[in-house]
C-alpha positions in Angstrom: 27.6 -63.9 75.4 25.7 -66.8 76.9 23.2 -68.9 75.1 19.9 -71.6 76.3 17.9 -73.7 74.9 14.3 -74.3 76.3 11.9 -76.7 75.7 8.1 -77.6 77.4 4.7 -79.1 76.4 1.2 -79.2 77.8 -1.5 -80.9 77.1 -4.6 -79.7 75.5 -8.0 -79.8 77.5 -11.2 -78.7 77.3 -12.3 -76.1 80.3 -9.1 -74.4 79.8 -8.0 -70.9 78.1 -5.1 -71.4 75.4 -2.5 -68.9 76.6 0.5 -68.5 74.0 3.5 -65.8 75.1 0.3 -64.1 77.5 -1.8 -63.7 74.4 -5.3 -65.4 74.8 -6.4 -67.3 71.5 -9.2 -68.2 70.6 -9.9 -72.6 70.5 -11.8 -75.0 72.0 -9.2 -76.0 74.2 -6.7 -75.0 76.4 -3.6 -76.2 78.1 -3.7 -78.0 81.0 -0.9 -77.1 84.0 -0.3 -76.0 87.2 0.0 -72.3 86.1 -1.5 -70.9 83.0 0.5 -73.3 81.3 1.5 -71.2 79.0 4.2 -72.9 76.9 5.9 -70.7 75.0 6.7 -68.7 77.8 8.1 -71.2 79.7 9.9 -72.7 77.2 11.5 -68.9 77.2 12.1 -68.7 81.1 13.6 -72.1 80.6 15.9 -70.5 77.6 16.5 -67.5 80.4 17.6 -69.5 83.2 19.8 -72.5 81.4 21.9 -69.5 79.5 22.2 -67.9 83.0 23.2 -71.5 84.3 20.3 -70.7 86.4 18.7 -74.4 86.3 14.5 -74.5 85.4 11.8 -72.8 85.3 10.4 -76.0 87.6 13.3 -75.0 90.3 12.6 -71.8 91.0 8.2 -71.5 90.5 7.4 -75.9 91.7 4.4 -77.0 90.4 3.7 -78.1 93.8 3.8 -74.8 95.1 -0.3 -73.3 95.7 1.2 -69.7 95.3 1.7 -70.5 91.3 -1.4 -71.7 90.7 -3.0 -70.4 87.8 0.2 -67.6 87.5 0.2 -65.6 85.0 3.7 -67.0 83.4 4.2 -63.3 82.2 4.8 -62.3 85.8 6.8 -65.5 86.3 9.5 -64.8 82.9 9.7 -60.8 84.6 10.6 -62.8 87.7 13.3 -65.0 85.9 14.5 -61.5 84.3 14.8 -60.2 87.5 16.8 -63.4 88.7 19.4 -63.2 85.8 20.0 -59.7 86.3 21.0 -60.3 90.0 23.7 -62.7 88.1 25.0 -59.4 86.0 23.1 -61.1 83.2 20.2 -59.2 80.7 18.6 -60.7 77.8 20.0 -59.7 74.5 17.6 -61.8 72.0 15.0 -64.1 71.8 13.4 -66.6 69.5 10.7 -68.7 70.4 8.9 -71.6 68.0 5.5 -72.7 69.1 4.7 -76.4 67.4 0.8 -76.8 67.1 -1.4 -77.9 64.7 -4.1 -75.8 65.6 -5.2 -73.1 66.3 -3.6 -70.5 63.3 -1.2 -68.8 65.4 0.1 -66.0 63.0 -2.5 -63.7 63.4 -1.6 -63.4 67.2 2.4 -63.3 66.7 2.6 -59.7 66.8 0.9 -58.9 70.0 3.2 -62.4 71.4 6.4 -59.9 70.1 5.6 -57.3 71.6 4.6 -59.1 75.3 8.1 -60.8 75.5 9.5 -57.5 74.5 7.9 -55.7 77.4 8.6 -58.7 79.6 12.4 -58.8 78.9 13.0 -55.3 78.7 14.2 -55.4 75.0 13.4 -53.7 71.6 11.0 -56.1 69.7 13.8 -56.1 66.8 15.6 -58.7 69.5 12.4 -60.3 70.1 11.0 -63.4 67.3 7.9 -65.6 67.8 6.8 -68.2 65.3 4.9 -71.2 64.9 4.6 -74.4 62.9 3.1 -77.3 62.8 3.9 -81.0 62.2 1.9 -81.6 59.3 -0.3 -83.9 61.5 2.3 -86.0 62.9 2.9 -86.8 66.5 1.1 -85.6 69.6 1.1 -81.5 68.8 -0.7 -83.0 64.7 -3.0 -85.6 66.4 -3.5 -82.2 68.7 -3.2 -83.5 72.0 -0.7 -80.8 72.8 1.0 -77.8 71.7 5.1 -77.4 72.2 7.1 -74.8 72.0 11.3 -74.5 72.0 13.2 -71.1 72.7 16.9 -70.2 72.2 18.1 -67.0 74.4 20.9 -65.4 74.4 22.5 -63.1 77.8 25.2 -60.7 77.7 26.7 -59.1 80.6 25.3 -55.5 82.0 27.8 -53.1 81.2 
């Protein structure tokens, strides 16, 4: 059994869709990055790739590369799935905690579940996705931002 720890942030902008584990919701922002910025997600891959002893999500898709503009970070955590199996490595659970103050993110947490499910290849049972916020303290309460942290664990294909 192998175990990572992710953590990313992005900043919140007008102009932008918010994109949280490939669900759209609904605000009058979104988060600003190179990709779809989606932050749980790759807070996940990040999760993936450090258990794996893989290095970052940053390594492998560059923000300075024009083919991951605007990616769908779904496609890139199938893509980081796809990298730790070529290690002899699968997922075996998840759990991902968006911080935001707003928008509500519970009414959108079971449609999040069962996206990283697909994505990974597992049962949602191995699968959890919730949010908090920081009772209006630091950047994600003043929201400038939203930040997410996962914890993954791999086990070795039998």
């Amino acid at each position: 059994m192998r175990t990572g720890l992710g953590y990313d942030v992005h900043r919140l902008v007008e102009g932008r869709r918010l994109v949280l584990c490939g669900v759209d919701v609904p605000h009058d922002r979104g988060l600003l990055g190179h990709s779809d910025a989606d932050v749980a997600l790759h807070a996940l891959a990040d999760a993936l790739l450090g258990a794996a002893a893989m290095r970052d999500i940053g390594y492998h898709f560059p923000d300075t590369a024009a083919e991951y503009k605007d990616a769908d970070s779904r496609v890139l955590l199938r893509r980081v799935v796809e990298l730790i199996k070529i290690k002899g490595l699968c997922p075996n659970n998840v759990d991902v905690t968006i911080v935001a103050q707003r928008p509500k993110i519970s009414p959108f947490i079971p449609e999040m579940i069962a996206n990283v499910a697909e994505d990974l290849g597992v049962s949602p049972d191995y699968v959890s996705v919730k949010a908090t916020t920081t009772e209006r303290l630091g950047f994600e309460g003043r929201e400038e931002g939203i930040s997410a942290m996962a914890v993954a664990t791999l086990r070795e294909i039998v």
